[in-house]
N, C-alpha and C positions, 0 to 999 in steps of 0.2 A: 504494500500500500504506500503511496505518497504521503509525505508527510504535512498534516493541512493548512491553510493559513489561519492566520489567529482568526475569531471569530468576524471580529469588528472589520478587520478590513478584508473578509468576504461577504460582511452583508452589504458593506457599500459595493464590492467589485458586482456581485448579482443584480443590486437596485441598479447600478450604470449600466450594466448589459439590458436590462428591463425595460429602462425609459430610452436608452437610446435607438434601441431596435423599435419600438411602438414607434417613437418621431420617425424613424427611417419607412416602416412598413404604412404608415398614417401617408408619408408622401407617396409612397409607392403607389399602396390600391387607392387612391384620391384618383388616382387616372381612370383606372379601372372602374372605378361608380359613373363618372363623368364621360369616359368612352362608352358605357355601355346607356350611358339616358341621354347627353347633350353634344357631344361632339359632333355626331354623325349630322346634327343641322346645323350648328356652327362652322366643322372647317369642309363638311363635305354637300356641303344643299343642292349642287347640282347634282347628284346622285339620286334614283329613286331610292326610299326607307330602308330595300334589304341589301342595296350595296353602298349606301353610305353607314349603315350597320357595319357592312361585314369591313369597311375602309378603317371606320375607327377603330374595330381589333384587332387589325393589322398593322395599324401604329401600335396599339397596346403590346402587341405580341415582339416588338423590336426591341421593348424594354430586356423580351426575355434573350431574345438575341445576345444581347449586349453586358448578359449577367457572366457567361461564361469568361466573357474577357477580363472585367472587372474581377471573378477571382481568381483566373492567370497573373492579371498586372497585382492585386491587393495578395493574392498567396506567396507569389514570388518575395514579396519586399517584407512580408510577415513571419516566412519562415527568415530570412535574412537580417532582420531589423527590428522585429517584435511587434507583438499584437497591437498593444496601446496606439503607438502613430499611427497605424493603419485605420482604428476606428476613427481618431479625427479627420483625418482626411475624407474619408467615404461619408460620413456624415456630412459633413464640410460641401461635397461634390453634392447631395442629396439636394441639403437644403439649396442651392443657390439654383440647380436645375427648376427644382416645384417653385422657389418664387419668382423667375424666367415663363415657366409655361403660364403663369396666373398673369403677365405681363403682356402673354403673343398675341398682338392684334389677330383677328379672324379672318374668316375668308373674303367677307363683301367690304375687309378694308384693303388687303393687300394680294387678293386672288391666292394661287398659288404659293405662293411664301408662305403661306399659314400652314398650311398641312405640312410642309418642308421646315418649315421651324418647328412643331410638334412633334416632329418626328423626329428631331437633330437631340431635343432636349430629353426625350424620354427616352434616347440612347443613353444620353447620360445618366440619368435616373438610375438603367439598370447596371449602365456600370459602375455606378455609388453601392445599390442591391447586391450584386457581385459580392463586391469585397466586404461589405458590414457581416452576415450571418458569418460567415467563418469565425473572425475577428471575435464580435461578441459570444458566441458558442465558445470559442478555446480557453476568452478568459475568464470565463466562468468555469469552463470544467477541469481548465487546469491549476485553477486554485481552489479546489473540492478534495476532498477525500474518496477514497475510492465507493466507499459504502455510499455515497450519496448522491453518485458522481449524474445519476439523473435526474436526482431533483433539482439541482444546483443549474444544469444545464435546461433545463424548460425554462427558467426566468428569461435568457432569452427569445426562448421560445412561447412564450408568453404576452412578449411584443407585439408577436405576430394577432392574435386576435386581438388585444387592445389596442392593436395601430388600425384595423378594420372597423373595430367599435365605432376609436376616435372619428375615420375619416369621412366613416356612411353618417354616425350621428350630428357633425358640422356638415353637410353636406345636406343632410335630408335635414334641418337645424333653417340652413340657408333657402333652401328651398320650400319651409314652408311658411318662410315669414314673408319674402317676397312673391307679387304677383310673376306670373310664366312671362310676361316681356321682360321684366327688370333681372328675372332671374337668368334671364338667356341672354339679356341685353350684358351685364354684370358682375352681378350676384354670384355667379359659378367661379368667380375668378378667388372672390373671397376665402376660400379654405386654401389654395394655391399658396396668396399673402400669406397666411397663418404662419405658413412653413419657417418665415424671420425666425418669431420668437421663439416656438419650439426647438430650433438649432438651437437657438442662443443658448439654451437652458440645458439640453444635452450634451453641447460642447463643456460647458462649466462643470456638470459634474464629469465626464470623461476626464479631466485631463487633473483630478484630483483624485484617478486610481493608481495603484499599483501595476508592475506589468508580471507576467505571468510569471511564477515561481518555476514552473517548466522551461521555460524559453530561458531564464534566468540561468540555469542549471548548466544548460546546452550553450551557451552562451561561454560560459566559464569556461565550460570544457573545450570551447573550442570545436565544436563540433557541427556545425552550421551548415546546409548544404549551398553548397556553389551555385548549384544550379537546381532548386528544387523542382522545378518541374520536367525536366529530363530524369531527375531520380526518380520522382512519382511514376511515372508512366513504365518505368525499366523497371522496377522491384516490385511494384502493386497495381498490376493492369486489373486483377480478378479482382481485388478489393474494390476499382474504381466500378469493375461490369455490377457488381452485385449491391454496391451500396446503391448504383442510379436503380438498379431493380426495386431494390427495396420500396425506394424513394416516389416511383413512375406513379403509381395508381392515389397518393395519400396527395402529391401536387396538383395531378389532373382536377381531382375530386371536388378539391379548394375551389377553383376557377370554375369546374360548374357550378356548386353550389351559390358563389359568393359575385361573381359576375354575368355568366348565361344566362341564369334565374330570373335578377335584376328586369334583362329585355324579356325572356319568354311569358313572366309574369305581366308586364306591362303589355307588349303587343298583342304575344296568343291568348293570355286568358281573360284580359282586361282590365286586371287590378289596377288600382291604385296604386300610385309609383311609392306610397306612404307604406303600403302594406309590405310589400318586399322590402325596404329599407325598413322595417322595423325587426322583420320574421331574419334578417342578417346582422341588427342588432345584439338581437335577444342570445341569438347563435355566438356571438362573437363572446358577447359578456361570461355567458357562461363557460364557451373555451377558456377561457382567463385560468381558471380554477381548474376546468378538466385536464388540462395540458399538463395543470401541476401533479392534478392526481397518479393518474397513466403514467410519471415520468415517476414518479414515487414505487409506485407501483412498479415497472422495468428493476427496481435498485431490491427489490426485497425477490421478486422470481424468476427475475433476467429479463433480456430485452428481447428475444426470441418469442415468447408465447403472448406476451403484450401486442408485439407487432404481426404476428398471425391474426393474434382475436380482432385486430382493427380493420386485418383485411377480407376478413372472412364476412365481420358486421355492414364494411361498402360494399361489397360481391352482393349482396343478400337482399340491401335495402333499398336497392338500384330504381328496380322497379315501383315499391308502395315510395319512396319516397316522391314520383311523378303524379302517382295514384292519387296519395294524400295532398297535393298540390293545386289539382286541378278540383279538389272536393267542396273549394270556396276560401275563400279570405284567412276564416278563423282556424283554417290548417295550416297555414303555413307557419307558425313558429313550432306547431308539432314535427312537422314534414323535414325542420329545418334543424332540430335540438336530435333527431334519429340519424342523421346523416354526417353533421356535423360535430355534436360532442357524443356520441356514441360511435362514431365511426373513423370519420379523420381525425380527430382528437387523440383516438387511441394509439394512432404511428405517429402523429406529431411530435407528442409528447418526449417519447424515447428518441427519438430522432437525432438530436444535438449529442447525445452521448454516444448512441452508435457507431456515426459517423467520424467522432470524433478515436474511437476505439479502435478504429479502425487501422491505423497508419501511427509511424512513430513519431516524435515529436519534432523531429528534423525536416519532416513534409507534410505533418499535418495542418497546416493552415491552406496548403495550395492541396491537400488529398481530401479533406473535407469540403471545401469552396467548391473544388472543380465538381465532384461529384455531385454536390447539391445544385449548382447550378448550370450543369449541363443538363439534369432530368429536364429543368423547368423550361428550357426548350422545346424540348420533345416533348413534353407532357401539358403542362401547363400553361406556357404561350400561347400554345395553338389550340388549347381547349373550347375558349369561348367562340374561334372562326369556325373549328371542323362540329361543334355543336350546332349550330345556327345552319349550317349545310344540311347537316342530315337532318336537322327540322322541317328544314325547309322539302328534301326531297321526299324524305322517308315519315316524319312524322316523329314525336317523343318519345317511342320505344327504342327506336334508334340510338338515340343519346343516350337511353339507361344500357342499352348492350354497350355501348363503347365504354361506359363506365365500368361494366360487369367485365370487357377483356381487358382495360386495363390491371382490374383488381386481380384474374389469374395471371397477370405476368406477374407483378410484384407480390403473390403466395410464393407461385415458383423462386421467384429469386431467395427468399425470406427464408427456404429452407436449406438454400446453400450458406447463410451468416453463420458465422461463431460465435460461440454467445461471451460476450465479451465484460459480463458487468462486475466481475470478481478481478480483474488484470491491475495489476498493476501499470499504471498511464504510462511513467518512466521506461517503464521493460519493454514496453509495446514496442516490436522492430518489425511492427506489421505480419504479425501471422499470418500464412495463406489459406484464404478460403477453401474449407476442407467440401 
């Protein structure tokens, strides 16, 4: 076992991981609420409704492009130069992208340059995404003890539904105090702003942590990789196939639930843009908590049966959760609480610690990043466009099978992991996937 940090300066290092990734994740899906109800008649109005749809999630889907570079460029200089800079800076890149987009005139001021500037700035966006989850994941888990090493590491996974909370409730907040011109006129740009103070406030506590007692270590010793990501790829290719495995079906899931929904509810079924933004609320808030649970839970019976049961409960509820969707209004925070904190919750949660259990401490910033965010490419980028097609052609059982194969590839994967929740962090020289 590692030996822990003192108490006091791991509950500030968990709280800075906590609030920093919410501000990070709050700017991130702000797009994603805003691509999926207002973009497509701001930068795209010369489109009809389903391909100025499907334009603005294919700006959205760029951000996920652009995550895999951010954690090449943020993993390289983290295994080389330590965790802590690396969160200022990606935080740093976050904020100044979201208060730029809240700034880009539209389409009917400057034609083309609008959609061309949205899309320039939500590359950045995901290259800031990129590099924060590594970064905030390492130093939180590597200032943990081994016994806890997955509670410790959902704080900032934790982020992640309080930054969705945050961004749908100033979002749908802003939306229902203003009338639909002022708020299209606007009003949408306002959570954008936000993005100022929020940085101000997570750079302030960031840069009054410690850096990681791991890297600290490795550091001494002299031991650093040269070139972490030629190492990465040369010692731990299986580790990289199996963690995106794991990873494919719990990111998809996210992006239907949490943005597909959004339009399918509003368009196909005619809800109230109020009622989806609340049934993605309620989901979020309660994630808060669930994430913590499940990630408590990985530490006491490993991370293996927690993350089977989470893929086993999306495989399952693929279907009633469409069923209970389409049953009227007052289902959907049901529809939304079975999918979400019963289901992606349950591999969220363990998530930060597996990945990070994964690889040794010389390439785990760039073998955690990379892997977390190349799935979201493949998985969750293009969740909300390949959704909206097969609506479109096929109808809504479509989009529950796609959910349902995603969920058998990552079973399959989940059975190749090693259950990693007893290791020693230090000793880790990357097992091979047995």
């Amino acid at each position: 076992m590692n030996k822990p940090t003192d108490s006091a300066e791991l509950r500030r290092v968990v709280l800075a991981s906590f609030i920093g990734t919410t501000i990070e994740w709050y700017d991130f899906f702000l797009y994603g609420t805003a691509a999926a109800l207002v973009f497509n008649r701001l930068f795209f109005p010369t489109l009809d409704p389903l391909a100025g749809t499907l334009s603005a999630y294919a700006t959205y889907a760029v951000g996920f492009v652009a995550r895999p570079l951010g954690g090449a460029i943020f993993g390289h200089f983290g295994d080389r130069a330590g965790r802590k800079k690396m969160l200022v800076w990606s935080l740093s890149l976050m904020g100044v992208s979201s208060t730029l987009i809240g700034l880009t005139p539209t389409y009917d001021r400057i034609g083309i340059w609008a959609p061309i500037m949205l899309t320039i700035l939500r590359f950045c966006q995901g290259v800031a995404a990129g590099g924060e989850w590594g970064g905030a994941v390492l130093l939180a888990v590597e200032h943990s003890a081994g016994d806890r090493r997955g509670f410790h590491g959902a704080w900032p996974q934790m982020g992640t539904p309080a930054g969705l909370l945050l961004s749908t409730l100033v979002f749908a907040a802003v939306s229902a105090w203003l009338p639909e011109p002022a708020f299209l006129a606007w009003g949408w740009r306002v959570p954008f702003l936000l993005s100022v103070v929020l940085v101000a406030i997570g750079l302030f506590i960031r840069l009054r942590v410690m850096e990681s007692p791991s890297f600290e270590r490795l550091r001494d010793a002299r031991g650093e990789s040269r070139m972490p990501l030629v190492d990465l790829f040369r010692e731990h290719p299986r580790e990289v196939l199996v963690g995106m495995g794991i990873r494919f079906a719990q990111n998809l899931v996210f992006y239907i639930y949490t943005v597909f929904v959004l339009s399918y509810g509003e368009k196909t079924l005619g809800y109230p843009r109020s009622v989806m933004l609340r049934g993605v609320m309620i989901a979020a808030f309660i994630g808060i908590f669930a994430t913590a649970f499940w990630s408590y839970l990985s530490d006491r019976i490993g991370r293996r049966p927690v993350l089977l049961a989470g893929g086993v409960s999306l495989l399952v509820t693929a279907f009633p959760f469409f069923w209970l969707l389409g049953r009227g209004p007052s289902f959907v925070p049901i529809a939304m609480l079975l999918v979400m904190n019963l289901g992606h919750d349950v591999m969220y949660g363990p998530m930060a610690a597996t990945l990070s259990e994964l690889f040794g401490t010389r390439v785990r910033y760039s073998g955690a990043s990379l892997t977390y965010q190349l799935t979201s490419v493949v998985s969750g980028g293009v969740a909300p466009f390949i959704a909206t097609v097969l609506l479109a052609k096929y109808g809504v059982g479509a989009v529950a099978i796609y959910v349902m194969a995603s969920c058998a590839l990552t079973l399959a994967a989940t059975l190749f992991l090693p259950e990693t929740h007893r290791i020693a962090l230090d000793a880790v020289a990357a097992k091979s996937v047995a």
